[in-house]
Structure formats: structure tokens, C-alpha cells
VEXBATI-437100 format. One record per residue: residue number from 0; residue in three letters; y, x, z of N, C-alpha, C, CB in turn. Coordinates in pm, 1 decimal. Each point is the difference from the previous one (the first is absolute). Glycine has a CB too. Layout:
REM VEXBATI-437100
+-----+--------+----------+----------+----------+----------+----------+----------+----------+----------+----------+----------+----------+----------+
| num | residu |      n.v |      n.u |      n.w |     ca.v |     ca.u |     ca.w |      c.v |      c.u |      c.w |     cb.v |     cb.u |     cb.w |
+-----+--------+----------+----------+----------+----------+----------+----------+----------+----------+----------+----------+----------+----------+
| NUM |    ALA |        Y |        X |        Z |        Y |        X |        Z |        Y |        X |        Z |        Y |        X |        Z |
...
+-----+--------+----------+----------+----------+----------+----------+----------+----------+----------+----------+----------+----------+----------+
REM end
This chain:
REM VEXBATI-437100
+-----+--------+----------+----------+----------+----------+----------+----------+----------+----------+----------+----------+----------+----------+
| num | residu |      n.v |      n.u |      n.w |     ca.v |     ca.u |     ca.w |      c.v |      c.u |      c.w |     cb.v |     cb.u |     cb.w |
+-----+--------+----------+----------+----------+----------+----------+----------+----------+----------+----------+----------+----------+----------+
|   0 |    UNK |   -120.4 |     84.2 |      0.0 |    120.4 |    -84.2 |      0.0 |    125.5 |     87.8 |      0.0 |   -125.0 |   -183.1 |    123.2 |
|   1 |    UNK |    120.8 |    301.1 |    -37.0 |    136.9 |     38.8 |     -3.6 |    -23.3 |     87.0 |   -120.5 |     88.2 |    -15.4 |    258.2 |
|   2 |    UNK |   -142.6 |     75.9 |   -272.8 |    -27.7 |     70.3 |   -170.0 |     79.9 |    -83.3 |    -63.7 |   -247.5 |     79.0 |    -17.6 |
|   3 |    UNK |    169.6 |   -218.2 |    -30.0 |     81.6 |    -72.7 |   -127.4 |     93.4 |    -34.9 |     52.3 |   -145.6 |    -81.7 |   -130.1 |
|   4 |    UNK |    222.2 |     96.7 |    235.1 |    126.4 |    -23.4 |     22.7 |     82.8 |     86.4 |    -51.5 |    -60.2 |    -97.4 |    167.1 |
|   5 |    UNK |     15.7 |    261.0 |    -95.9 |     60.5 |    119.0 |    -59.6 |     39.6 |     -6.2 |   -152.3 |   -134.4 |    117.3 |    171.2 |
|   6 |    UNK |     45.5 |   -171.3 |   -198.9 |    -69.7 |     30.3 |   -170.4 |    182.1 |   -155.1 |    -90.7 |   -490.1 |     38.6 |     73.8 |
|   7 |    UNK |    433.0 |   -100.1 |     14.0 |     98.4 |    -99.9 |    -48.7 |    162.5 |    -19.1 |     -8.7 |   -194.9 |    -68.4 |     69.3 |
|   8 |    UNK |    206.4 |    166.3 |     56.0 |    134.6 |    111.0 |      4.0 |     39.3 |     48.6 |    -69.3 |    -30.2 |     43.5 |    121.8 |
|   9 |    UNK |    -65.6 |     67.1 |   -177.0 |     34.8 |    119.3 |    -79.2 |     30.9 |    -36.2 |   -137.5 |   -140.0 |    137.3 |    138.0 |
|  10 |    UNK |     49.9 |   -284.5 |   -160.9 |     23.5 |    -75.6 |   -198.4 |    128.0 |    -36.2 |     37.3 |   -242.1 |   -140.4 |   -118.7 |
|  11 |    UNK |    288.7 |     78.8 |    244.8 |    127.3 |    -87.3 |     16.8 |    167.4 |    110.2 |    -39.5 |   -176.3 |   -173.8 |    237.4 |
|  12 |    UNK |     89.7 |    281.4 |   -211.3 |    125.4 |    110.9 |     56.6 |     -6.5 |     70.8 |   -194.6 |    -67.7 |     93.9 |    387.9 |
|  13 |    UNK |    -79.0 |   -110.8 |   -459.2 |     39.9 |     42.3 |    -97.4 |     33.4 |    -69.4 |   -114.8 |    -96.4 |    138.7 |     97.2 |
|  14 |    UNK |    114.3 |   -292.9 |    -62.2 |     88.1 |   -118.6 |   -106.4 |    100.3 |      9.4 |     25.5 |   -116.3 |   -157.3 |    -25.6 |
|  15 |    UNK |    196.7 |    205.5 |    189.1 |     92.3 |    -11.2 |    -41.3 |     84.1 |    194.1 |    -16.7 |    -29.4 |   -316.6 |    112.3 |
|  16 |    UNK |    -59.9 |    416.4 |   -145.7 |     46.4 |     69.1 |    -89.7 |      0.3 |      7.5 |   -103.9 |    -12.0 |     55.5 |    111.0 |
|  17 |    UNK |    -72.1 |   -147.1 |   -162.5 |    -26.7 |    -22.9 |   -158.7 |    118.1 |    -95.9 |    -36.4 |   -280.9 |     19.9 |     -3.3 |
|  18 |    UNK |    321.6 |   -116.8 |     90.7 |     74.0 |    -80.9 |     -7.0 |    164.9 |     65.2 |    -50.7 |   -185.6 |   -131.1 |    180.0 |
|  19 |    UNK |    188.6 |    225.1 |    -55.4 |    144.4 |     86.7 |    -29.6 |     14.1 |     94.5 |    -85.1 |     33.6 |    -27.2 |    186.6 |
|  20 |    UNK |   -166.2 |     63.1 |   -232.2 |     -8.9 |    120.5 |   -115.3 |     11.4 |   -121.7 |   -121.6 |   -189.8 |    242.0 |    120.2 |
|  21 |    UNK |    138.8 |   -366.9 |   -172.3 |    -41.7 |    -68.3 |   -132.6 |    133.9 |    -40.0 |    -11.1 |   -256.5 |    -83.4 |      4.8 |
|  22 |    UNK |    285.5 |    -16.4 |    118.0 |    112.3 |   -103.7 |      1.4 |     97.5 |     22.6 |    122.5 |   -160.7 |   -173.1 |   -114.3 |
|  23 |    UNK |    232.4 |    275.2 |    115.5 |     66.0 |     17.5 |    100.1 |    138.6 |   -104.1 |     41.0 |   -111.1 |    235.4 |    -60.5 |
|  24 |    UNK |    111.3 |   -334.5 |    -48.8 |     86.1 |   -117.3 |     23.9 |    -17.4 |    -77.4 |    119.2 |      5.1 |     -9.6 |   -220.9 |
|  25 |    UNK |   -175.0 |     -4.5 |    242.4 |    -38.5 |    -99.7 |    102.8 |     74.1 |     42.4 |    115.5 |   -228.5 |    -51.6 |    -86.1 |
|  26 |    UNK |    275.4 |    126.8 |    111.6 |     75.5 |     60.0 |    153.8 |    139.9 |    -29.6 |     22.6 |   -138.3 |    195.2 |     -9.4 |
+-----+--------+----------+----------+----------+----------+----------+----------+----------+----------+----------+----------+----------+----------+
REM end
């Protein structure tokens, strides 16, 4: 459980660098 938590963090933390690297408007 805390694994896929970790795990679910780390996608969260890298949409939203993908987010500010693709579409840095959203901010």
C-alpha cells in the first residue's frame, strides 16, 4: 500500500513536470 502510494506520487509529481515542460500555460 504505501509503495503504490509512493509510486502514485512520483507519476503525480511527473505530470505535473511534464505539464510545465509541454504546457507551461497551465500555471
Amino acid at each position: 500500500m504505501q509503495l503504490k502510494g509512493m509510486n502514485r506520487g512520483r507519476i503525480a509529481d511527473d505530470l505535473v513536470l511534464y505539464n510545465e515542460h509541454y504546457a507551461p500555460t497551465t500555471k
